[in-house]
C-alpha positions in Angstrom: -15.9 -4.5 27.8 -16.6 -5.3 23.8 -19.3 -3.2 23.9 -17.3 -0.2 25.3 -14.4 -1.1 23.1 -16.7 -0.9 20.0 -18.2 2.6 20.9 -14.6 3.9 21.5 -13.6 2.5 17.9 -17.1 3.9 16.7 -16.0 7.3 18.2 -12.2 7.0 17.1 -13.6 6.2 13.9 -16.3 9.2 13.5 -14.1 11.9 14.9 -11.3 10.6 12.1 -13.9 11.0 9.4 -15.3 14.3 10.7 -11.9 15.7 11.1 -11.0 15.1 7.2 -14.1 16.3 5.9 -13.8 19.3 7.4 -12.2 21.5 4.7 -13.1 24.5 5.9 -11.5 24.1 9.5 -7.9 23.9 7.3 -8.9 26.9 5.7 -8.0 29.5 8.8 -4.6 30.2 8.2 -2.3 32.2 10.2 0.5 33.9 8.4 3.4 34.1 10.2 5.0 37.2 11.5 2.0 39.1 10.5 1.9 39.0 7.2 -0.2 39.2 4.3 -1.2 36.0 2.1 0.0 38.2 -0.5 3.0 38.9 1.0 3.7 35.5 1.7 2.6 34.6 -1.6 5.4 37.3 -3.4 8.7 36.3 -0.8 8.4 32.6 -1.2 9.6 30.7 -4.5 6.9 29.5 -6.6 6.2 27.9 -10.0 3.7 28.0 -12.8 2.3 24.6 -14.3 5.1 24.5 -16.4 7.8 24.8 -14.3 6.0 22.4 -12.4 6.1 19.5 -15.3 9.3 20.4 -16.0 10.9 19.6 -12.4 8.5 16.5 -12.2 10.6 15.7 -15.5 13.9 16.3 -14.6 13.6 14.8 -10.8 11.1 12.2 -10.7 11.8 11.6 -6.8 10.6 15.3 -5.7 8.1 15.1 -3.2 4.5 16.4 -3.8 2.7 17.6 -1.5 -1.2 18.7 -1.5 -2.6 20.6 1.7 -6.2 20.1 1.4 -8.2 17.7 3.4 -8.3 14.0 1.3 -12.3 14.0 1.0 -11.6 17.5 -0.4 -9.3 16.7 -2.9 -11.4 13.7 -3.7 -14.3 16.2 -4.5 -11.8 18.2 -6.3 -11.2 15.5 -8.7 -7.9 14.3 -7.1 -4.1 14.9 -6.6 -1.3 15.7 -9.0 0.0 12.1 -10.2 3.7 11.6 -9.6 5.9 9.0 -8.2 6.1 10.7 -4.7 2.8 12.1 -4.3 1.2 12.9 -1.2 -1.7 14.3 1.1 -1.3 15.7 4.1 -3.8 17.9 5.3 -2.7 21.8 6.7 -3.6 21.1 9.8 -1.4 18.4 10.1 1.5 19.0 8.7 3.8 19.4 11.5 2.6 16.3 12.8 3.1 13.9 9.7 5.7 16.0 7.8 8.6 14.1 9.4 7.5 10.3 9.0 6.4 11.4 5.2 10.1 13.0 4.5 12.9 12.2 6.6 15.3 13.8 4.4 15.1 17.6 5.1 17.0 18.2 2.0 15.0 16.5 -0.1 12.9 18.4 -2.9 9.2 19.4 -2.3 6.8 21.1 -3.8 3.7 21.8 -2.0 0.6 23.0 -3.4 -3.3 23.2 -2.6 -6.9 24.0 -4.5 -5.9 27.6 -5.3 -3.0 28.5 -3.5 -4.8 30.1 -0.2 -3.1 27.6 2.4 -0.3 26.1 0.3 2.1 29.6 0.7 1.5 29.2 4.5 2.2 25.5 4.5 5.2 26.4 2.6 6.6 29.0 5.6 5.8 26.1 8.0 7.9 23.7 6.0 10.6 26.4 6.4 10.5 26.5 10.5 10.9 23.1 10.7 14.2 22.8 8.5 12.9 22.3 5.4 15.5 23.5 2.6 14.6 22.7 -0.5 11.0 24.2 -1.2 9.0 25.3 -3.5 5.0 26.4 -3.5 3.2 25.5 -7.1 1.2 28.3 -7.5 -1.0 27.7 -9.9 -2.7 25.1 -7.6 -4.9 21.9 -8.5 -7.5 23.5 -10.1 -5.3 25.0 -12.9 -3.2 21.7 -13.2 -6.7 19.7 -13.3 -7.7 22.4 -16.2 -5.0 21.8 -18.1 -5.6 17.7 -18.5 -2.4 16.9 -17.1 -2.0 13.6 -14.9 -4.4 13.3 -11.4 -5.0 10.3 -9.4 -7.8 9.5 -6.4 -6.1 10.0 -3.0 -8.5 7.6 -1.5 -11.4 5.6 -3.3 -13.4 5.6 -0.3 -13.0 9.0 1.7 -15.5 7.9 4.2 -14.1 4.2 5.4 -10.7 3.3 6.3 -10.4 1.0 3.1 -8.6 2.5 0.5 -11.7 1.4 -1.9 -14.8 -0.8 -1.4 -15.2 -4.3 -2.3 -15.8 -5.1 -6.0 -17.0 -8.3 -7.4 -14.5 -10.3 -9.7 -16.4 -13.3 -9.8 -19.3 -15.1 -8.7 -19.3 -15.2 -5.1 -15.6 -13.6 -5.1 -14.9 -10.1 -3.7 -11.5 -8.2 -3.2 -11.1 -4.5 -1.9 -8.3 -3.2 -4.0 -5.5 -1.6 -1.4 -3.1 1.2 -3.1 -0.3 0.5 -4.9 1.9 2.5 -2.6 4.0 1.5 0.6 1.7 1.7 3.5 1.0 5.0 4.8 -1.5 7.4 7.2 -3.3 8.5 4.6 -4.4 4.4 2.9 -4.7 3.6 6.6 -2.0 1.0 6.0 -4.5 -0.6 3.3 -2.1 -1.0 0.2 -2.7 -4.6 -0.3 -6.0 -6.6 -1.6 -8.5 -7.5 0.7 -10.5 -10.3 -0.8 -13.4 -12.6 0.5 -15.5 -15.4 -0.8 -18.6 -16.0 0.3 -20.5 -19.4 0.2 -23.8 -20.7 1.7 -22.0 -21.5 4.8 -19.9 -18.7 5.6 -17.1 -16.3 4.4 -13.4 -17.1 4.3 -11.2 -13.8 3.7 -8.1 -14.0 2.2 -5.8 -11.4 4.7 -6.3 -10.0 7.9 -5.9 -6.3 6.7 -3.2 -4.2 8.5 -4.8 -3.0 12.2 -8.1 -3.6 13.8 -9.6 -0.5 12.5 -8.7 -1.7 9.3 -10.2 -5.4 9.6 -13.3 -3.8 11.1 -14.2 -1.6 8.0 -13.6 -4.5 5.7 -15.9 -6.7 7.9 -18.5 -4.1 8.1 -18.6 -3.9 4.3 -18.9 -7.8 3.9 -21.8 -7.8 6.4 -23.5 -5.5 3.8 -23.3 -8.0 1.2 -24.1 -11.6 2.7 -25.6 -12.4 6.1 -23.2 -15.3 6.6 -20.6 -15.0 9.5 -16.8 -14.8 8.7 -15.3 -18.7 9.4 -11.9 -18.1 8.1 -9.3 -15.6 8.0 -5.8 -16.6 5.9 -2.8 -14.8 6.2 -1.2 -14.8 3.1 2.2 -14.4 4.5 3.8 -13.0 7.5 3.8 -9.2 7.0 2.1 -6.5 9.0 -0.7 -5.8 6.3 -1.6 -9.5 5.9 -1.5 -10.1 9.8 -2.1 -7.6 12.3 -5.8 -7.3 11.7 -5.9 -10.6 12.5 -6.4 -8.6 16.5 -9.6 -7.7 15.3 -10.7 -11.1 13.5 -9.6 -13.4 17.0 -12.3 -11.1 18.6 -15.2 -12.4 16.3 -14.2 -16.1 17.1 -12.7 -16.3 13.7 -10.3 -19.0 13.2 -6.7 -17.8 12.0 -5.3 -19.8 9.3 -1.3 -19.1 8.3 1.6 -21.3 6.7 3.8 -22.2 9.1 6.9 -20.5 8.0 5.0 -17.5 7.5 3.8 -18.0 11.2 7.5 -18.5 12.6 8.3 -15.2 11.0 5.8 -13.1 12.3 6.0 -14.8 16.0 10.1 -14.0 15.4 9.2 -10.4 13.8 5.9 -9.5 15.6 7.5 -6.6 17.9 9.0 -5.1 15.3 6.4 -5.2 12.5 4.0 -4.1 15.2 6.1 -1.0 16.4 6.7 0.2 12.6 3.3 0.0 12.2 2.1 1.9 15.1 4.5 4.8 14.7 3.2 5.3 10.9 -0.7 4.5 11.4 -0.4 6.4 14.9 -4.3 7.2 16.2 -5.4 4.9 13.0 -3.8 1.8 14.8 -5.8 1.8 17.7 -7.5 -1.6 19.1 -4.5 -3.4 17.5 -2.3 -6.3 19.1 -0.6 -9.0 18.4 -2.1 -12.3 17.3 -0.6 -15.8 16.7 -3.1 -18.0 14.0 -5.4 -21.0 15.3 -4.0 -23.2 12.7 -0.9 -23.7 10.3 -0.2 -26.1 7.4 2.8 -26.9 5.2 2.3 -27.3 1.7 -1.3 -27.6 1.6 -4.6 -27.2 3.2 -8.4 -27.9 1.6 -11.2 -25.9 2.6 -14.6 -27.5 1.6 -17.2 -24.9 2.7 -21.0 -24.4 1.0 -20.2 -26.5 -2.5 -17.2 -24.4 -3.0 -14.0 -25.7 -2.9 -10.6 -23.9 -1.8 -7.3 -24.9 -1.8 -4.4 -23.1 0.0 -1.3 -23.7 -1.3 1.9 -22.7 -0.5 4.4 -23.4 -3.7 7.7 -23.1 -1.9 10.0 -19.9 -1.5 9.2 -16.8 -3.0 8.3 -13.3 -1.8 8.7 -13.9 1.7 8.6 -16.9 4.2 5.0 -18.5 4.1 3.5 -17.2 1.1 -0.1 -18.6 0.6 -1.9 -18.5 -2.5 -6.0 -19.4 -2.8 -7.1 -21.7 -5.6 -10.4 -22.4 -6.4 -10.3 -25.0 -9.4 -14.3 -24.4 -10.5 -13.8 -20.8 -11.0 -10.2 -21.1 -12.4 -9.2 -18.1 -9.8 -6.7 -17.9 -8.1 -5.8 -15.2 -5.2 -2.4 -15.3 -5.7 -1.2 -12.7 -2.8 2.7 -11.8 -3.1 3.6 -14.9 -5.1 2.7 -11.9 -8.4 2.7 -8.5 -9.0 1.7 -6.2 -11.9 0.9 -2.5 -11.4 4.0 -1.8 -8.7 7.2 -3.0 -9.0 7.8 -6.1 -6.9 10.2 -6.1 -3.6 13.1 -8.0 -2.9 13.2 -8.1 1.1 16.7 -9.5 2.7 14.6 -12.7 3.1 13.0 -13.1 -0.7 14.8 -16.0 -2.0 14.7 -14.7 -5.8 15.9 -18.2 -7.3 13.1 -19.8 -5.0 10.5 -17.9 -6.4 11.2 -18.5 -10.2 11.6 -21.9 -9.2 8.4 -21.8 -7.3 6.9 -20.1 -10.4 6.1 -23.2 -12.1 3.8 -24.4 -9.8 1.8 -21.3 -9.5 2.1 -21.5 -13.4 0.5 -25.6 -13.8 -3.1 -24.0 -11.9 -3.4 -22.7 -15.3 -5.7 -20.1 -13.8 -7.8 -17.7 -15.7 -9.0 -15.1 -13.1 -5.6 -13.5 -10.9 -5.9 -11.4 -8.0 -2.8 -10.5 -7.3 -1.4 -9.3 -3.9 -1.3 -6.0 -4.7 -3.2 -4.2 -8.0 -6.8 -4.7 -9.3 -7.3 -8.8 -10.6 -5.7 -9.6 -14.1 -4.6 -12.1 -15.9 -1.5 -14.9 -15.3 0.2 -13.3 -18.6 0.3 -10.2 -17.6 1.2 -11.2 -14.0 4.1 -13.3 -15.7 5.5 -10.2 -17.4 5.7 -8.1 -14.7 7.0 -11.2 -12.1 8.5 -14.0 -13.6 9.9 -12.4 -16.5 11.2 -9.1 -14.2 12.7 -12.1 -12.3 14.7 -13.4 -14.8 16.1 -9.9 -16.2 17.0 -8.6 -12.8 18.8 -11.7 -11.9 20.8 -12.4 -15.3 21.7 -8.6 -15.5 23.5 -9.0 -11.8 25.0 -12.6 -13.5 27.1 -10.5 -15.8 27.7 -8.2 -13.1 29.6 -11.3 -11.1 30.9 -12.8 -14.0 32.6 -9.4 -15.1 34.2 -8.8 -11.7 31.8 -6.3 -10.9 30.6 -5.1 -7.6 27.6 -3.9 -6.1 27.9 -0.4 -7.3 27.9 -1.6 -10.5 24.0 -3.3 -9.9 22.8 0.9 -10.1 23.5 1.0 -13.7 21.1 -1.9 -14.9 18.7 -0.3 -17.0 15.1 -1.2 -15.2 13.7 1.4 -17.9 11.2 -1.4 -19.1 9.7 -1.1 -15.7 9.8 2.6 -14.6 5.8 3.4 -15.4 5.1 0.4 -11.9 4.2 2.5 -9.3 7.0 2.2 -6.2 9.6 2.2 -9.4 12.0 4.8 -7.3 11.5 3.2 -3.7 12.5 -0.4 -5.2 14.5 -1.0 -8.4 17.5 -0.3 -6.9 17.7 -1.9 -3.9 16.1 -4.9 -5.6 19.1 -4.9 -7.9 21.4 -4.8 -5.2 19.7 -7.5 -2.6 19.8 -9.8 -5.8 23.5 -9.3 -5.9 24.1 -9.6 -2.5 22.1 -12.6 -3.1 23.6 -14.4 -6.2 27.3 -13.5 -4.7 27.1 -16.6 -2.6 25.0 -19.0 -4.6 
């Protein structure tokens, strides 16, 4: 049976890769109605590079949307940076579109290499009740020529992981998720993936978000060291920190999780599980639902090959359960969602915002050198502080004149979160973190 379920992965896996390398399979368009690609191209609206920076400009929230394969815009040099940016190849664009934009109202512009499939893509984005759309036809190329602002859509086109494992420190690995909410295209890997290896085995700090998911990441370890996996920690109770953790019970791993963090994914399981599978779809396969081998409280040690590891958990913060990994010799500290740095941090209806400031100053005493944050490459605990703590401590005293004012929650749209609008997820979050921190501090 493992043997069959691994050469079904290996095939789910191949065909995956096969299908978004092959650029040239999303070439054959079919214009609609018989028409021409030039034909198409003249009765649809389009806009120049300009026009283009100039929309970005005035609506930050319009939805980008390249064509081409992934692998193919990696080759290409990348996408078109913007706060909603996207890939979603031709071919599947009627399958993805409505997950990726719910809204059908809601402003896109879609675009490709050199506008060959983009103007069809457009007229199928039309069918389906699309109303506000627009077809950049300059395409990449042009924008890429004209040094304007391009980012990778994947780091590792050929493996599920968003990018491979780098070294931060001796012995110390982390694969960097994306800074994004999890999608298809990161194959649910926007958070950090990290491992330490000793001489007598590897613990890995997160499960990673599916079995597919957990399986790349163990495959690239295996390349590294020849010693087994002993350990797996969940840093919290979310779907990207746990449901991997399918794939990690089948290696005889042992599960490590914090207790509260345990309670809420046993509570929340179904339902992190489902949301996952509808987004990840084909990508999810091989995934169910694990409960860890062991929990702790406050603190557990981990003695393992000379290197020592504590797992703390400093109280409430991000989310129920929230582990971070010190290792005092190194001065490093895996920090997972107790700090953020390169996206905006979420406030979920059960962050406990005062907690976590509160909370702060233990993470703070470590006195750690080395951070590797939850989400964003490793760094340093001042700039983790700026973009946590202090963002903390804004957020909640702008709301306190808010409350002391007489205002209400309307009023929590007008804070100025300027200082923070270059973290990625800006436009998803600072609002609603404004207003869960009101509804929040209204009954303190």
């Amino acid at each position: 049976m493992e043997n069959l379920r691994n050469l079904v992965a290996a095939f789910v896996g191949t065909a995956l890769m096969m299908f978004t390398q092959a650029g040239h399979a999303q070439d054959v368009v079919f214009p609609p109605d018989n028409q021409s690609l030039e034909e198409i191209r003249q009765s649809i609206p389009n806009v120049s590079t300009q026009e283009l920076q100039d929309i970005l400009k005035a609506d930050p929230n319009t939805v980008l949307i390249d064509v081409r394969t992934v692998r193919e815009a990696n080759l290409m040099g990348g996408i078109i940076r913007a706060k909603r940016s996207m890939t979603i190849p031709r071919g599947w664009l009627e399958f993805r579109i409505g997950d990726a934009v719910a809204d059908k109202d809601a402003p896109i512009v879609i675009y490709c290499g050199t506008n060959r499939r983009s103007p069809a893509a457009f007229m199928t984005l039309k069918r389906l009740g699309y109303t506000n759309v627009r077809n950049y036809e300059d395409g990449f190329i042009k924008w890429r020529e004209a040094g304007l602002p391009v980012e990778s859509p994947d780091e590792a086109p050929n493996n599920f992981l968003y990018s491979m494992p780098q070294k931060v420190a001796d012995g110390v690995w982390s694969a960097i998720g994306q800074t994004s909410p999890s999608t298809y295209e990161n194959t649910g890997h926007n958070n950090n993936l990290s491992f330490v290896i000793t001489d007598e085995g590897v613990l890995v700090f997160n499960g990673g978000g599916s079995w597919l998911l957990a399986r790349a990441l163990h495959d690239e370890i295996k390349k590294i060291t020849d010693q087994p996996v002993k350990y797996v920690v969940l840093e919290n109770g979310q779907g990207h920190a746990a449901l991997g953790a399918s794939y990690w019970r089948e290696q005889g791993v042992t599960i490590i999780a914090q207790e509260d963090g345990a309670a809420e994914f046993k509570e929340r399981g179904e339902q992190i599980f489902e949301s996952a599978q509808n987004r990840l779809k084909d990508k999810f396969y091989g995934t169910f639902l694990v409960e860890p081998d062991e929990v702790f409280s406050d603190k557990k040690i981990i003695e393992m090959g000379g290197v020592r590891m504590e797992l703390i958990n400093p109280g409430p913060a991000h989310s129920p359960g929230d582990i971070m990994l010190w290792m005092p010799d190194k001065k490093l500290v895996i920090s997972g969602d107790m700090a953020f740095h390169q996206r905006l941090l979420p406030v979920f209806d059960n962050t406990d915002t005062a907690g976590w400031i509160e909370s702060w100053k233990t993470f703070a005493a470590l006195e750690a050198e080395i951070v590797i944050p939850g989400h964003g490459t490793p760094t340093t605990m001042e700039v983790v502080t700026k973009y946590t703590l202090d963002y903390l401590v804004f957020l909640r005293g702008e709301v306190a004149k808010i409350l002391d004012d007489g205002g209400d929650l309307g009023d929590t749209y007008n804070i100025d979160q300027s200082a923070y609008e270059h973290l990625d997820t800006f436009e998803f979050l600072a609002r609603r973190n404004a207003a869960r921190i009101y509804q929040e501090m209204e009954f303190e």
